[in-house]
N, C-alpha and C positions, 0 to 999 in steps of 0.2 A: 504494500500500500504506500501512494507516495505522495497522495493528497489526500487533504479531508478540508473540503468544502463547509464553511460553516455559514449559517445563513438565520440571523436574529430576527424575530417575529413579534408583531405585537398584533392584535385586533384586524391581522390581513387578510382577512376570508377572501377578498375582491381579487386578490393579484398573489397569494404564494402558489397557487398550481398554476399560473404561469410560469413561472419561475423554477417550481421543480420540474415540470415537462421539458424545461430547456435546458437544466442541470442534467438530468439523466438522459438526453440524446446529446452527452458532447463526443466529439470526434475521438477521445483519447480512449482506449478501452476501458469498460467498466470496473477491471479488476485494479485500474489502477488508480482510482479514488472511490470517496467515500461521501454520502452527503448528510449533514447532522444541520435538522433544525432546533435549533431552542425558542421555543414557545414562553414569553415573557410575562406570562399571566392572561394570555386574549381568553376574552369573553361572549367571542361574537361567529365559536363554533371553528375558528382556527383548525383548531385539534382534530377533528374530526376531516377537514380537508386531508391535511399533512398526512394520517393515518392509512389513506387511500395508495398512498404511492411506498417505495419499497427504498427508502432511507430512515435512519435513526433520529427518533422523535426524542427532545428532551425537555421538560416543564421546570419553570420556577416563579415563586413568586414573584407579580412585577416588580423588578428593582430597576429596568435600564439596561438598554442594546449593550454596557460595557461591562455589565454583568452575565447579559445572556451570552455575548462572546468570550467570556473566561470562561463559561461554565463549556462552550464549547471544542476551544483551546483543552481543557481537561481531561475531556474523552477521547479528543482524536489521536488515529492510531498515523497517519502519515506525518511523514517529517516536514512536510510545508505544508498550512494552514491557509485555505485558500478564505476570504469573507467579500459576498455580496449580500444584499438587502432584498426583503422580500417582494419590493416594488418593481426591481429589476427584469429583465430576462438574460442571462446571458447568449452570447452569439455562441454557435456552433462549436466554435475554436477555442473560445474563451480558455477552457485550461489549457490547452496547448502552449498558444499567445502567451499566457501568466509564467509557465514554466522554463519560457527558456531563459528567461533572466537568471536563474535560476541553477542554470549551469555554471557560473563562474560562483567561487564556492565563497565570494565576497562579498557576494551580493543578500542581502537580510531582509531584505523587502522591495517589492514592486506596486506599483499603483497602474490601474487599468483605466481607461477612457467612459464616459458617457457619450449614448447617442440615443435620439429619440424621433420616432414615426409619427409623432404629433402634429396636425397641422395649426393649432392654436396659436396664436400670434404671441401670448405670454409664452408659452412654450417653445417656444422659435426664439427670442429674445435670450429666455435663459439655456438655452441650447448654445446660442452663438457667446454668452460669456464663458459660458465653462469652454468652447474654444478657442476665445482667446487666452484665458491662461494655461492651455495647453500650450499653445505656441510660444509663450514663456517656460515652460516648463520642458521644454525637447531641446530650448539653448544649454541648459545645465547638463549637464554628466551626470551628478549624482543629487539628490533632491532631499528636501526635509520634512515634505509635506505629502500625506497618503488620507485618502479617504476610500471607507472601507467599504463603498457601493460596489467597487471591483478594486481589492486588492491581497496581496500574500505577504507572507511573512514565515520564517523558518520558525517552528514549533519551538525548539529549544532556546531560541532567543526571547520569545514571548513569553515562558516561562521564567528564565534568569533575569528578565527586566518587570516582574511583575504583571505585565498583563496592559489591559485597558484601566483608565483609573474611574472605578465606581464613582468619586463624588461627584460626575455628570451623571443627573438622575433619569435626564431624558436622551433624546437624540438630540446633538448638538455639534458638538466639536471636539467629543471626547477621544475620536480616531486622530484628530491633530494633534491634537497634544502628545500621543500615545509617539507619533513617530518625531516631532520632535525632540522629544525626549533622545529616540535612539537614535538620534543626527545627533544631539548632543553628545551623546558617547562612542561617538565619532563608527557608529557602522552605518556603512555602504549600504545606499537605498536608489530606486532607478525609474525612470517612467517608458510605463511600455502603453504603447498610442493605441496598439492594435488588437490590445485584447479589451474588448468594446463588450459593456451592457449598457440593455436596452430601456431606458427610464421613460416614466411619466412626471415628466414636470409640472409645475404647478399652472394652472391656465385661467385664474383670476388675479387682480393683484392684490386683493386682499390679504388671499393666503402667501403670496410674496410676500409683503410687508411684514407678516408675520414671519416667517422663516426666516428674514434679513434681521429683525430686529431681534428673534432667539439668541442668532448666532452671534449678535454684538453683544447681547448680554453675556455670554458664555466664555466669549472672547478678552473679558478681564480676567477671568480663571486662566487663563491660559496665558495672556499677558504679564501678570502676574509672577507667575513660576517661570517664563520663559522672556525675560524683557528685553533681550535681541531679538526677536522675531517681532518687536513692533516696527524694527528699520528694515527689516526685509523677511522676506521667506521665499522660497523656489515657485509660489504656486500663485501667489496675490499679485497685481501689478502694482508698481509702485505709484501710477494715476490715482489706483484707487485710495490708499492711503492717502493722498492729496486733497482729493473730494470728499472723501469723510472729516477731515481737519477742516477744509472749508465750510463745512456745514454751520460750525454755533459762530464765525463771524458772520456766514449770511444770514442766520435769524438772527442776530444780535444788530445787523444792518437794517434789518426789516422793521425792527418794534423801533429803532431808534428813528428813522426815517418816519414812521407812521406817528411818534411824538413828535418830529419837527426837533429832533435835536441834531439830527443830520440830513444831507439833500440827500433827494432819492438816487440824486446821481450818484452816491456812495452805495447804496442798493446796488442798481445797476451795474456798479463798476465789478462788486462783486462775482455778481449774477453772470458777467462775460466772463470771467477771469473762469468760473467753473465749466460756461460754455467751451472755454480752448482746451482746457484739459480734457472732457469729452470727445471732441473734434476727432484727433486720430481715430476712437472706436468708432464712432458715429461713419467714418468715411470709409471705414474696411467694411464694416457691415452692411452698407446700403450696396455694396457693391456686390453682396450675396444674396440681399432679402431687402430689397427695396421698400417695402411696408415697415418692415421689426426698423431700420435704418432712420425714416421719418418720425416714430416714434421714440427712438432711443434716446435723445437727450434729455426725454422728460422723465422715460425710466432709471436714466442713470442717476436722474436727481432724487426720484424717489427711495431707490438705492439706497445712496448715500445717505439720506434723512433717516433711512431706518435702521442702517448700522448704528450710526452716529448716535440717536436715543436708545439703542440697546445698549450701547457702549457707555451712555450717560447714568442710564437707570440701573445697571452694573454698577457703575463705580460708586454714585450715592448708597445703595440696598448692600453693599461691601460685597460682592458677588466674588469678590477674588479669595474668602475663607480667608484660613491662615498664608495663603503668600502674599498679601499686602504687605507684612511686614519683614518675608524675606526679601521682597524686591526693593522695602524699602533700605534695609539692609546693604544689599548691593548697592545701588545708588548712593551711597556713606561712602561703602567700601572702595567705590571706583574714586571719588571725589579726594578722598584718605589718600588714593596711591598717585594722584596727581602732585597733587601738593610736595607729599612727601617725597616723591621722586626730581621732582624740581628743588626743592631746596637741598635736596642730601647730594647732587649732580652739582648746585655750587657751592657748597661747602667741598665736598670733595674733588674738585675740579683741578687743585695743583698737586693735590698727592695721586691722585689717576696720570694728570701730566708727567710727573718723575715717572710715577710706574713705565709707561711706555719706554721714555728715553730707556730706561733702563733696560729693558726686553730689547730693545735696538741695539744694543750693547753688547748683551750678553750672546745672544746666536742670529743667526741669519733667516730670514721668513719676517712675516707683518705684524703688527703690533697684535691685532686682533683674530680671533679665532671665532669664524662663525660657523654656527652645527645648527642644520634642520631636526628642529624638535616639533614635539608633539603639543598644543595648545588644547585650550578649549573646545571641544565639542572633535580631537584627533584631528582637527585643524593643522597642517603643519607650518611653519614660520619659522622665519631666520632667527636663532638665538647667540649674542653677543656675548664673547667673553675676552680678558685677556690672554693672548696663548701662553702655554706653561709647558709645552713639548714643543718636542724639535719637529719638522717640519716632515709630513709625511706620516706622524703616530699613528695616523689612523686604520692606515694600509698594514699596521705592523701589528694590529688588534689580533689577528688569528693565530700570529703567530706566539705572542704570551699568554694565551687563553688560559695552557694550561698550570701557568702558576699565580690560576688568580685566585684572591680569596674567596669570590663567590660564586655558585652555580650559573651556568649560563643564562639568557643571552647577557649579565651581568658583568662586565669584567674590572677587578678591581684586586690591585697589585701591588704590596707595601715597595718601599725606593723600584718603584717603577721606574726602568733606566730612560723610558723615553723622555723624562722630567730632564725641563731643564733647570741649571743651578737658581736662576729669579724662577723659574717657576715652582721651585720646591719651597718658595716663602711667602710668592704668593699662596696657593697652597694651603701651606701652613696654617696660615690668617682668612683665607676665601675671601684676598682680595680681586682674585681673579674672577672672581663672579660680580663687578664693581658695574662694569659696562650693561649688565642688563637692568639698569635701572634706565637704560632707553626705550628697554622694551615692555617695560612698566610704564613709562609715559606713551608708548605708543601703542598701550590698549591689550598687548599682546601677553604681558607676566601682570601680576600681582605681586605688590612686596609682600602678604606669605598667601602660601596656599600649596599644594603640592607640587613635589617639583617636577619641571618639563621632562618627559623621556622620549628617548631617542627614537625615530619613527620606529625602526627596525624591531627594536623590544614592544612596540606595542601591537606590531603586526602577529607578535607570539602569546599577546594576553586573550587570557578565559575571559568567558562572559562578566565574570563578579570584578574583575580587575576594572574593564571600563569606566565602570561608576566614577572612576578617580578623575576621568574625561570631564564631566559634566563642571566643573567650574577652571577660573583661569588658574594657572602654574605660579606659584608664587619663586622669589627667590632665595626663602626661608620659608620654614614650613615645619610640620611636627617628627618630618623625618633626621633634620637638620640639630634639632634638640634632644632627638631618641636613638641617637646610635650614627647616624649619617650615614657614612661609605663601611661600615659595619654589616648594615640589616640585608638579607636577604630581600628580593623582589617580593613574596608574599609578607612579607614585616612591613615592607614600607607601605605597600597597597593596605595592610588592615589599619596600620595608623592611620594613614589619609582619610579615608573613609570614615572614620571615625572622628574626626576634623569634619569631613565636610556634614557629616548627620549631626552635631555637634556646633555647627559654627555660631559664631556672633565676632561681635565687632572687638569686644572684650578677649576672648582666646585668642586671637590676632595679636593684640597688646601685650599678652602675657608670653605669647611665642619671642614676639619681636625682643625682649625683656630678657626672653630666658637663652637667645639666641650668642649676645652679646658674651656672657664665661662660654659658653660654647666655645665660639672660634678664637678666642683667646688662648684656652685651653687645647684649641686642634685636635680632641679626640674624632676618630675615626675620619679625618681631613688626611687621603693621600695625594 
């Protein structure tokens, strides 16, 4: 068995035997998936459809599609977990399509395309936006953004990252968050265009406006815990973020204008300015659907307006739970590592200056030593240090492997001869780690948090390792206090860990504190 299609159900008497008659005629043989509905509590004789056809029926009390897909993750016996929705049909090929991503053993998840037979003119309109973010989403390589109307995910990965997160109660955006989370822990995810279900979209705007404004509410939860993905994501255009930020100056133009505290020409001026950013969609799509085209401007404003008051009535009602005060958190923390890296860069500004002279000095090669490490989210980025080996150490790694003190891919070597004489006092001090306070000003380190590793070691870390991915690298950290060039790869990963479930702004302080007899002291500094 090598898929097991899972398919979450609420109250869809109208549309899931569509949908299993087109799961069980796909192209790939029978024996080699499996289809498991979870029945979310429906009331409206659900059960009794599902019952009819020859897939595995499972019931739970209604908790929420991010429930009923853990509970379906739980049963299945194949090692990629295929999820479409019960509104869907899939195409013929559909798993075929989904699987071959599938083959490169990097690959952790794939998302599948929407297309719909509808000739409704609301449904044409939001047909044609979900393809333009497709066409944003086929420029990227690897993506961060999955929605689970057609998409996969390798079984053991969903397991090791926990799952869907239950405290989205309904259907909403709880499949977002779910993969950003796993872009944050830097696994490889992809978009495949062609493995296409078959949707009914919505064909009043009522129920528009309601679907746009759910997902903005939803969408602080998610902002929240993920607050780089308010400046981009693989899947959103970056127009649209512009048009939703637009929104409360043009109502705040409009009531101001209608008191006579401003001309309407300030309205207006508005009102154009959201016009231009519309334009480019507005001019792709009349060139496919000349009706959905003349009316798009007015949709997109609608749109906007109802992100925009989801997004508002979120924020007041505290809809983001308890990550309002990690991201407030973060937001400190980033502010912390500007300041602080600016001022410790000119206080330390003539003692980094001697340092160099002196590396110029002492052997032949450049002052600075730069190594692609591992960031935020397996992000890789230039990491800055001063060199303290002779030119070439790196080429020479396999060949001292074997008298290092730690198990592979780890390697660490007491008078490691490729040290050179300054760089065995840089060293000594870990002044040689002085220069990544640029990369702390430039968004890419933390002054603490875990430290960056080398792309190559993280290409060999277990699923529980990752976790260490999800915040920035500091250049002190809990590893740095507990043993340093000492611990074993699994010692440094359970400290981290244990930091990052753990953090505030106060262990920070207390690290940075306890850092200082540390390097003084140079234990486990080779």
């Amino acid at each position: 068995m090598r898929f097991s299609v899972t398919v979450p159900t609420y109250n869809s008497r109208g549309t899931i035997a569509s949908c299993l008659e087109a799961l069980l005629h796909q192209s790939v043989p029978p024996s080699e998936y499996e289809i498991i509905v979870v029945d979310d509590g429906s009331t409206d004789g659900t059960e009794e459809i599902v019952k009819k056809y020859d897939v595995e029926y499972l019931s739970q009390p209604h908790r929420g599609p991010a429930a009923a897909r853990n509970l379906g993750v739980a049963h299945a016996a194949g090692g990629i977990v295929l999820f479409t929705d019960a509104d869907c049909v899939p195409a013929a090929d559909w798993i075929k399509k989904m699987s071959l991503p599938f083959e490169d053993d990097e690959i952790v998840g794939v998302k599948g395309a929407y297309q719909t037979r509808q000739r409704e003119l609301m449904a044409r309109f939001v047909q044609l936006e979900y393809e333009d973010k497709y066409e944003r989403m086929r420029k990227n390589r690897w993506i961060d953004f999955i929605d689970t109307y057609s998409a996969g995910y390798r079984r053991d990965v969903l397991l090791a990252n926990d799952g869907f997160d239950t405290g989205f109660p309904g259907a909403s955006v709880e499949d977002q968050e779910l993969s950003f989370r796993l872009a944050k822990r830097g696994y490889k995810m992809v978009f495949q265009p062609e493995a296409i279900v078959y949707h009914r979209h919505v064909t009043d705007l009522t129920s528009y406006v309601r679907k746009k404004f759910r997902i903005g509410y939803w969408k602080v939860r998610v902002h929240a815990r993920h607050p780089q993905k308010i400046a981009s994501d693989s899947h959103t255009p970056q127009v649209l973020k512009v048009q939703v930020g637009l929104m409360p100056i043009l109502i705040a133009a409009l009531f101001l204008s209608i008191g006579g505290a401003l001309p309407w020409d300030a309205f207006g001026a508005v009102l154009v300015i959201f016009g231009l950013t519309a334009l480019p969609f507005c001019v792709r799509v009349i060139t496919r659907d000349r009706a959905v085209g003349i009316v798009s401007p007015f949709l997109l404003l609608v749109r906007a307006s109802a992100l925009a008051a989801g997004l508002a009535v979120g924020v007041i009602s505290r809809a983001w739970g308890t990550e309002g005060h990690a991201a407030f958190t973060g937001a400190v923390k980033r502010s912390l590592d500007i300041i602080g890296s600016i001022v410790a860069l000119t206080l330390l500004a003539p003692l980094m200056a001697l340092i160099a002279c002196l590396i110029k000095l002492d052997s032949p090669g450049p002052v600075f030593f730069v190594q692609e490490r591992a960031g935020e989210g397996g992000r890789p980025f230039r990491m800055y240090k001063f060199r303290s080996m002779v030119l070439g150490a790196e080429a020479l790694a396999e060949e001292i492997q074997e008298f290092s003190l730690l198990p592979p891919p780890l390697v660490k070597i007491r008078d490691d001869p490729r040290i050179t004489r300054v760089g065995r006092w840089l060293r000594r001090f870990s002044l040689d780690e002085l220069p990544q306070l640029f990369n702390v000003l430039k968004g890419e380190m933390s002054l603490v948090g875990p430290r960056p590793e080398e792309t190559h070691v993280v290409q060999m870390y277990e699923d529980w390792h990752r976790k260490r991915l999800t915040v920035r690298p500091g250049i002190t950290g809990p590893m740095q206090i507990n043993g340093r060039g000492d611990l074993s790869l699994d010692e440094r990963v359970e400290l981290e860990l244990a930091y990052i479930e753990e953090h505030s702004l106060w262990i920070d302080l207390l690290i940075l504190l306890r850092t200082v007899p540390v390097v003084l002291l140079g234990k486990g500094a080779y």
